[in-house]
C-alpha positions in Angstrom: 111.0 125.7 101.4 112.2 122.6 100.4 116.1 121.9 102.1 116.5 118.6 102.9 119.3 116.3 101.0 121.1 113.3 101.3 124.9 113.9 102.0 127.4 112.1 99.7 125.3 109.0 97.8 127.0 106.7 96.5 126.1 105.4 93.0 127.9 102.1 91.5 127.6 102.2 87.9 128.6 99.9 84.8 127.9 97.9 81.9 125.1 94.6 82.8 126.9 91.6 83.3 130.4 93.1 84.9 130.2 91.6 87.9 128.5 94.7 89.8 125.9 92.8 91.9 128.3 91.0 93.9 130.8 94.1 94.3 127.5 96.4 95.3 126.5 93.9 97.8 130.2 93.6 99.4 130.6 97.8 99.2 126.9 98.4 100.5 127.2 96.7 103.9 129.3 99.4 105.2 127.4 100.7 108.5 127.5 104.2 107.2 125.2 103.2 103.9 121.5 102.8 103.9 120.3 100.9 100.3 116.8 100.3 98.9 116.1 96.4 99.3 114.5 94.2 97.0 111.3 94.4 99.6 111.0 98.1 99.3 111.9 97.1 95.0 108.6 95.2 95.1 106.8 97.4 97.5 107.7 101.0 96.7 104.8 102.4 98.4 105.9 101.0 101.5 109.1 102.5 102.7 108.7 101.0 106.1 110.1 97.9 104.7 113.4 99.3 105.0 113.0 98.6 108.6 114.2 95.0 107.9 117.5 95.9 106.8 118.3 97.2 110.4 116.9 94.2 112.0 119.0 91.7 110.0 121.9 93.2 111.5 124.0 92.0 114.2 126.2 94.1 115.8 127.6 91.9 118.5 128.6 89.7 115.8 129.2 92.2 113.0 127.6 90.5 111.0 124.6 90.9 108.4 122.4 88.2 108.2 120.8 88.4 104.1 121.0 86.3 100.9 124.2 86.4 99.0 124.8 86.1 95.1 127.3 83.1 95.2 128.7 82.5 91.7 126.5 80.2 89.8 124.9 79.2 92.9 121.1 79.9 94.7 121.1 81.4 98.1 118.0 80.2 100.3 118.4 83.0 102.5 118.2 85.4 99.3 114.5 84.5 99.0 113.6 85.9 102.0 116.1 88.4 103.4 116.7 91.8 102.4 119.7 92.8 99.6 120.4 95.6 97.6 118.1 96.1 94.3 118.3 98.4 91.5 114.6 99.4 91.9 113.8 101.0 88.9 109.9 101.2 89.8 110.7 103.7 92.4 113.3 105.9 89.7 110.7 105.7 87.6 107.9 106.6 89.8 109.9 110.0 90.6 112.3 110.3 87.5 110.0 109.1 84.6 110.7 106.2 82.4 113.6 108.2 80.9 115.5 107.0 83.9 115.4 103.3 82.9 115.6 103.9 79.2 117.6 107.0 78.5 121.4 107.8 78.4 120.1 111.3 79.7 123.2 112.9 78.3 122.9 116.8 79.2 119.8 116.6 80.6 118.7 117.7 84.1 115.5 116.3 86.6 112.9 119.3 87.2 112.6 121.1 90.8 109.5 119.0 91.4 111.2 115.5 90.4 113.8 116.0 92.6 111.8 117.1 95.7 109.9 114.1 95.8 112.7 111.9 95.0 114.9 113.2 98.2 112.0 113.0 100.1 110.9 109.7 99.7 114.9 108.7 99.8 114.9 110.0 102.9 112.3 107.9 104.2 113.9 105.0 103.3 116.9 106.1 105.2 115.4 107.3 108.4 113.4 103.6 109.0 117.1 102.2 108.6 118.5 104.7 110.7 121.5 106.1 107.9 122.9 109.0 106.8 124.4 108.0 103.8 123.0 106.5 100.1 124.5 103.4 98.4 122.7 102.9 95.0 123.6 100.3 91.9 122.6 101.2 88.5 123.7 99.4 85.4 123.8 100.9 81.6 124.6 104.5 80.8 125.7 106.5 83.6 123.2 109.1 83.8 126.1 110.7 85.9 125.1 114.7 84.8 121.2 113.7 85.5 122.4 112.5 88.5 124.4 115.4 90.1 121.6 117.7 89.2 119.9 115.8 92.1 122.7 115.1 94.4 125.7 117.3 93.7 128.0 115.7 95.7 127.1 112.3 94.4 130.0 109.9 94.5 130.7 107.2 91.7 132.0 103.7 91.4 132.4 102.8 87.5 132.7 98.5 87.3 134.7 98.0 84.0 134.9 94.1 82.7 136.5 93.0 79.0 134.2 93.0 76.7 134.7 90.3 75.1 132.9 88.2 78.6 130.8 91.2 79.4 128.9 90.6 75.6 128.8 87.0 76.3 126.7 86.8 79.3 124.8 89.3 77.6 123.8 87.1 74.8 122.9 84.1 77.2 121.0 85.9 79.8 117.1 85.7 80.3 116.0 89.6 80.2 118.4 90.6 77.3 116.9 87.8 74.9 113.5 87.9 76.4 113.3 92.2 76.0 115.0 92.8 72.5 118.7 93.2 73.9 119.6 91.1 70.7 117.3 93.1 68.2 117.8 96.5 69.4 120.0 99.4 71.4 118.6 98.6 74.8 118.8 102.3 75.9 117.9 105.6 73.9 119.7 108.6 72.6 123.1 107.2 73.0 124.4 105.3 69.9 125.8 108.2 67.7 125.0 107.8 63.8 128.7 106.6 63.4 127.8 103.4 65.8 124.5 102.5 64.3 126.3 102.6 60.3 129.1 100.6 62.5 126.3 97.7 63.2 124.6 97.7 60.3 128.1 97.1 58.8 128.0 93.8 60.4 124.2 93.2 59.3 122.7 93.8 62.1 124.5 91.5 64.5 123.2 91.0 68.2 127.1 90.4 68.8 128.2 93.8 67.4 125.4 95.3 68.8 126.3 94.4 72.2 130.0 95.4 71.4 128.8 98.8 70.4 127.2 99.2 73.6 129.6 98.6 76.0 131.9 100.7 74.0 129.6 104.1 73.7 128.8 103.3 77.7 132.5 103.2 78.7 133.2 106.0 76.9 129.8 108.1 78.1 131.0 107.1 81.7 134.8 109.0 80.6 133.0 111.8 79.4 130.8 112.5 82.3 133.6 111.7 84.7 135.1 114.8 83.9 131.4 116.5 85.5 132.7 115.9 89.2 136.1 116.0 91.1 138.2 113.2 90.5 138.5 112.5 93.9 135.0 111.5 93.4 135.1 108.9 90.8 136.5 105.9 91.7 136.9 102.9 88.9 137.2 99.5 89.2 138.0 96.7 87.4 135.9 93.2 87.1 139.2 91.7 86.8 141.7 93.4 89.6 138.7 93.2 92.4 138.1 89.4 92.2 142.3 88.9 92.4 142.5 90.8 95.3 138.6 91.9 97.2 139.9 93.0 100.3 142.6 95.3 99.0 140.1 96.9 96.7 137.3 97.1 99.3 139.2 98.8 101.9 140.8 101.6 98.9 137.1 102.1 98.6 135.7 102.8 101.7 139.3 105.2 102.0 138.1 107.0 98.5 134.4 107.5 99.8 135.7 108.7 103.4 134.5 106.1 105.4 136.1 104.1 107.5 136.9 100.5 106.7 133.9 97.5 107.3 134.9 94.4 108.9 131.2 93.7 107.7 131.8 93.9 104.2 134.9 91.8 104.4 133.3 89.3 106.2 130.6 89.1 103.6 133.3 88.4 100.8 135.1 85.8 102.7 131.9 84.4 102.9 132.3 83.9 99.6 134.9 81.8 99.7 137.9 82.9 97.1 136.3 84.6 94.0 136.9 83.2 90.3 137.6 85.2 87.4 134.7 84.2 85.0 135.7 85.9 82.1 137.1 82.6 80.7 133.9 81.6 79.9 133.7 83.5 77.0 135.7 81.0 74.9 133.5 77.9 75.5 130.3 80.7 74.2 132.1 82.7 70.9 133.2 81.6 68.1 136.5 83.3 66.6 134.8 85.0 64.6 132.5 86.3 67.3 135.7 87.3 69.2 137.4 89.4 66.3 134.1 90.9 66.1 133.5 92.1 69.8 137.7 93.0 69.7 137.3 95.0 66.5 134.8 97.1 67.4 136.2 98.1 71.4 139.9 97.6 71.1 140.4 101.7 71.3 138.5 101.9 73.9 139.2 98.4 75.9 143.3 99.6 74.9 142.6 102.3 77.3 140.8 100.2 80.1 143.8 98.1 80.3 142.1 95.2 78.2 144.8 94.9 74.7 143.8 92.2 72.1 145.7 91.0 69.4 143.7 90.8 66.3 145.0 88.9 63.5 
């Protein structure tokens, strides 16, 4: 019989484009975590690879030698050393395409799929020599899917104003390039309500993005409520790049762990973070602005975002 688990994952979750890459890869190089690295992301049938994510470590130095995501900069050493990855070939190869596409509101992974999913996870973290999971996802959730395969799953929810969170949508690559601007990105989650709400506005890739952030912040609320609170930590975009080390160490304190000097190394390495969202301005129009405030200032009211709207 079949007994195995992983002990307390860790899942950070959140809208694309709310600065969760560069949090993840702060939070994940705690020494309790082992993560799935863009080598094992482009070689899932080779969990070995997760060797390499011991061996770039330096514990005399406490120190982890691997590419960074400096703001609107290219790291050399991210080309060929390993980082956290969102992997969605290996989700998919055990969860089904649902995983990537679905809000999976309600719904529930099979016996089998999650089996062969803790097994293979386990894998991964035995060649790295872990205990514990660290795992990004962005988009819905998928918090009650999730649970059904780890129930004592923790969460990290990245929240960032909308207003730049649908601006970097617009401009990036994979949004334009995969329909992001035509259609919902993921399925079953739009209610009737929101898809009437952006055909109101003819269709707009703006209010369409708008829309999206709104139903996933409030998806996230409602499956909060799935799991203790003491398991559910939120974060957001905004408060973390004022103050990093403050929020990294309440972290580690929420997930039980101790604190990383590793991880705050890493973000000093950084040098002193920027709020970005003032980029939004020099991308929207005012119109575009109204738009985006319209259609989430319920919902951005209660995130601690409050627009004015003429």
């Amino acid at each position: 019989m079949f007994r195995k688990r992983i002990i307390k994952p860790v899942f950070l979750i959140g809208m694309p484009r709310s600065g969760t890459t560069a949090i993840s890869e702060a939070i994940s190089l705690h020494e309790e975590f082992g993560w799935i690295s863009n080598y094992v992301a482009k070689f899932p049938q080779w969990p070995w690879l997760s060797f390499f994510n011991r061996i770039c470590f330096i514990p005399r130095l406490g120190l982890y030698i691997r590419g960074k995501k400096p703001q609107n900069k290219s790291s050399f050493l991210r080309k060929y050393f390993p980082y956290p990855a969102e992997t969605y070939l290996i989700w998919e190869k055990y969860l089904g395409k649902k995983f990537r596409n679905d809000y999976l509101i309600g719904k529930s992974a099979t016996k089998e799929e999650k089996e062969k999913l803790i097994k293979y996870l386990l894998k991964l973290l035995k060649w790295q020599g872990k205990k514990r999971l660290f795992v990004k996802f962005t988009g819905p959730p998928r918090i009650h899917f999730l649970i059904s395969i780890f129930p004592d799953a923790f969460f990290i929810h990245i929240i960032r104003d909308p207003r730049a969170v649908v601006s970097s949508l617009l401009r990036v690559d994979f949004w334009k390039r995969k329909g992001g601007l035509e259609r919902p990105w993921w399925n079953n989650g739009l209610t009737q309500e929101d898809i009437d709400e952006w055909h109101s506005y003819r269709k707009s890739p703006i209010a369409l993005a708008a829309i999206q952030w709104k139903r996933i912040v409030e998806t996230t609320w409602m499956e909060k409520d799935l799991i203790p609170e003491k398991r559910f930590i939120e974060i957001r975009y905004e408060d973390f790049v004022a103050d990093p080390h403050y929020y990294l160490t309440q972290v580690f304190k929420k997930l039980q762990l101790d604190d990383s000097k590793v991880a705050h190394k890493y973000i000093s390495s950084l040098g002193k973070l920027k709020n970005m969202n003032y980029k939004f301005k020099q991308y929207l129009t005012n119109d575009d602005i109204k738009i985006i405030e319209t259609i989430t200032k319920k919902t951005a009211k209660r995130a601690g975002y409050v627009f004015e709207i003429s």
